[in-house]
N, C-alpha and C positions, 0 to 999 in steps of 0.2 A: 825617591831622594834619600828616606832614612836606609835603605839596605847598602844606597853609594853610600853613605857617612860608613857604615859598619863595615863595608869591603873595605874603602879607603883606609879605615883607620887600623884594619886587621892588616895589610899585606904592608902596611907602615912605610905608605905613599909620599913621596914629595909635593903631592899637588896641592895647591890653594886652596881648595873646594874641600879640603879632607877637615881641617879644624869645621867651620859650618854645618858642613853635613852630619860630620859625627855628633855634633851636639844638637843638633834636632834629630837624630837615630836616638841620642841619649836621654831625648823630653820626650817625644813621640812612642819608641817603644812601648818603655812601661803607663803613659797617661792610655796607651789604644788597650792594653790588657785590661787597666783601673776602669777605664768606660764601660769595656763588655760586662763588668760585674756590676756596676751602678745602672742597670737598667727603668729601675724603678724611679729615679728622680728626673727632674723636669731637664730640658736640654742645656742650660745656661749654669744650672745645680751640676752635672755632672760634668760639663767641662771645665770646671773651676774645679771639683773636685778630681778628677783625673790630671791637671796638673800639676794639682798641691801635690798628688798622692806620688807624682814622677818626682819630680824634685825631690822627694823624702827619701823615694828610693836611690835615688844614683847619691843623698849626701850618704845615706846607709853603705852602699857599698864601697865609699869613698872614705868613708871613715872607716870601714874592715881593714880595707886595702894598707889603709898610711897606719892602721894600729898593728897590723900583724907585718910589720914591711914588706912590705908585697907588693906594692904601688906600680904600674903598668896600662898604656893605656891599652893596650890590646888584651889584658886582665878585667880592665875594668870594662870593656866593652864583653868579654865574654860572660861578666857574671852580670850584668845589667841582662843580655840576652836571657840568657837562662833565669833569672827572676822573673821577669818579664812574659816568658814564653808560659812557666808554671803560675802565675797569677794567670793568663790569658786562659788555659786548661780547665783552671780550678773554678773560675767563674765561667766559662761553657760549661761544666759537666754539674754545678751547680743549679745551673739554668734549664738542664734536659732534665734535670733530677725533680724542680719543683714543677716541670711541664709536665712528667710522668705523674705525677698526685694532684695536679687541677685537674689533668684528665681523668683520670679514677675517680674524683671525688664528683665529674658532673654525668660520668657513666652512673654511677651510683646512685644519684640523685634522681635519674630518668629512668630508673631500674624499679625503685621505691615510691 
Protein backbone atom coordinates (compact mmCIF):
# COMPACT_ATOMS: atom_id res chain seq x y z
CA UNK A 1 0.00 0.00 0.00
CA UNK A 2 2.94 2.65 0.79
CA UNK A 3 4.68 1.98 -2.75
CA UNK A 4 0.78 2.64 -4.24
CA UNK A 5 0.81 6.04 -2.18
CA UNK A 6 4.37 6.81 -3.80
CA UNK A 7 3.53 5.61 -7.50
CA UNK A 8 0.28 7.47 -7.15
CA UNK A 9 1.44 10.29 -5.87
CA UNK A 10 4.63 10.32 -8.43
CA UNK A 11 2.80 9.98 -11.86
CA UNK A 12 0.38 12.62 -10.16
CA UNK A 13 -2.74 10.49 -10.24
CA UNK A 14 -6.40 11.62 -10.01
CA UNK A 15 -7.43 8.86 -7.83
CA UNK A 16 -8.92 8.92 -4.37
CA UNK A 17 -6.65 6.44 -3.01
CA UNK A 18 -3.60 8.81 -3.97
CA UNK A 19 -3.99 11.49 -0.82
CA UNK A 20 -4.20 8.16 1.90
CA UNK A 21 -1.79 6.09 0.41
CA UNK A 22 0.85 8.74 -0.06
CA UNK A 23 0.60 9.81 3.47
CA UNK A 24 0.94 6.36 4.98
CA UNK A 25 4.09 5.89 2.21
CA UNK A 26 4.94 9.22 4.00
CA UNK A 27 4.67 7.86 7.93
CA UNK A 28 5.67 4.23 7.01
CA UNK A 29 8.58 4.79 4.87
CA UNK A 30 10.85 6.67 7.04
CA UNK A 31 9.37 5.01 10.81
CA UNK A 32 10.38 1.07 8.64
CA UNK A 33 14.05 2.63 8.13
CA UNK A 34 13.98 4.27 12.06
CA UNK A 35 12.84 0.65 13.35
CA UNK A 36 15.58 -1.27 11.50
CA UNK A 37 18.15 0.86 13.38
CA UNK A 38 16.36 0.73 17.00
CA UNK A 39 16.89 -2.81 17.30
CA UNK A 40 17.77 -2.82 20.61
CA UNK A 41 14.65 -1.40 22.32
CA UNK A 42 11.64 -3.20 23.57
CA UNK A 43 8.68 -3.40 20.74
CA UNK A 44 6.30 -0.78 22.00
CA UNK A 45 9.76 1.68 22.66
CA UNK A 46 10.54 1.28 19.15
CA UNK A 47 7.36 1.78 17.39
CA UNK A 48 6.57 4.95 19.17
CA UNK A 49 10.00 5.90 18.52
CA UNK A 50 10.02 5.19 14.72
CA UNK A 51 7.06 7.24 14.54
CA UNK A 52 8.12 10.29 16.33
CA UNK A 53 11.25 9.75 14.28
CA UNK A 54 8.88 9.75 10.79
CA UNK A 55 6.93 12.61 11.46
CA UNK A 56 10.32 14.67 12.35
CA UNK A 57 11.61 13.59 9.18
CA UNK A 58 8.82 14.53 6.40
CA UNK A 59 8.31 18.09 8.97
CA UNK A 60 12.26 18.25 7.96
CA UNK A 61 11.86 17.90 4.52
CA UNK A 62 8.88 20.03 4.44
CA UNK A 63 10.22 22.71 6.00
CA UNK A 64 13.60 22.37 3.27
CA UNK A 65 11.10 22.34 0.62
CA UNK A 66 8.81 25.64 1.69
CA UNK A 67 12.35 27.40 2.90
CA UNK A 68 14.13 26.94 -0.26
CA UNK A 69 10.71 27.28 -2.53
CA UNK A 70 10.83 24.16 -3.87
CA UNK A 71 7.57 22.90 -2.36
CA UNK A 72 6.30 19.81 -4.71
CA UNK A 73 4.63 16.81 -3.77
CA UNK A 74 6.31 14.70 -6.06
CA UNK A 75 9.67 16.51 -4.44
CA UNK A 76 8.58 15.86 -1.46
CA UNK A 77 8.00 12.30 -1.89
CA UNK A 78 11.35 11.77 -3.75
CA UNK A 79 13.45 13.35 -0.96
CA UNK A 80 11.38 11.47 1.80
CA UNK A 81 12.40 8.25 -0.23
CA UNK A 82 15.84 8.98 -0.51
CA UNK A 83 16.25 9.80 3.34
CA UNK A 84 14.34 7.16 4.07
CA UNK A 85 16.22 4.54 1.85
CA UNK A 86 19.76 6.07 3.39
CA UNK A 87 18.66 5.77 7.08
CA UNK A 88 17.32 2.14 6.01
CA UNK A 89 21.32 1.45 4.53
CA UNK A 90 22.92 3.10 7.45
CA UNK A 91 21.29 1.19 10.07
CA UNK A 92 21.69 -2.33 8.07
CA UNK A 93 25.23 -1.83 7.50
CA UNK A 94 25.49 -0.47 11.13
CA UNK A 95 24.01 -3.74 12.24
CA UNK A 96 26.37 -6.19 10.05
CA UNK A 97 29.16 -3.86 11.36
CA UNK A 98 28.46 -4.56 15.20
CA UNK A 99 27.56 -8.42 14.18
CA UNK A 100 31.10 -8.58 12.65
CA UNK A 101 32.67 -7.66 16.33
CA UNK A 102 30.31 -9.82 18.57
CA UNK A 103 31.38 -12.39 16.37
CA UNK A 104 35.14 -11.73 16.76
CA UNK A 105 35.03 -11.02 20.15
CA UNK A 106 33.28 -14.63 21.02
CA UNK A 107 35.72 -16.36 18.47
CA UNK A 108 38.36 -14.78 20.68
CA UNK A 109 37.09 -15.66 23.76
CA UNK A 110 36.78 -19.52 22.79
CA UNK A 111 40.38 -19.11 21.37
CA UNK A 112 41.79 -17.85 25.02
Amino acid sequence: MAAVGALLASIDSASPLRGPCALFFLLMAPAAAIGTALRGLDPFGRVLCALAGAVAVDMLVAQCMLALHRWSIRGGVVAVTVLSLSLLLLGLFRQRISGRRAQERTTKTKVV
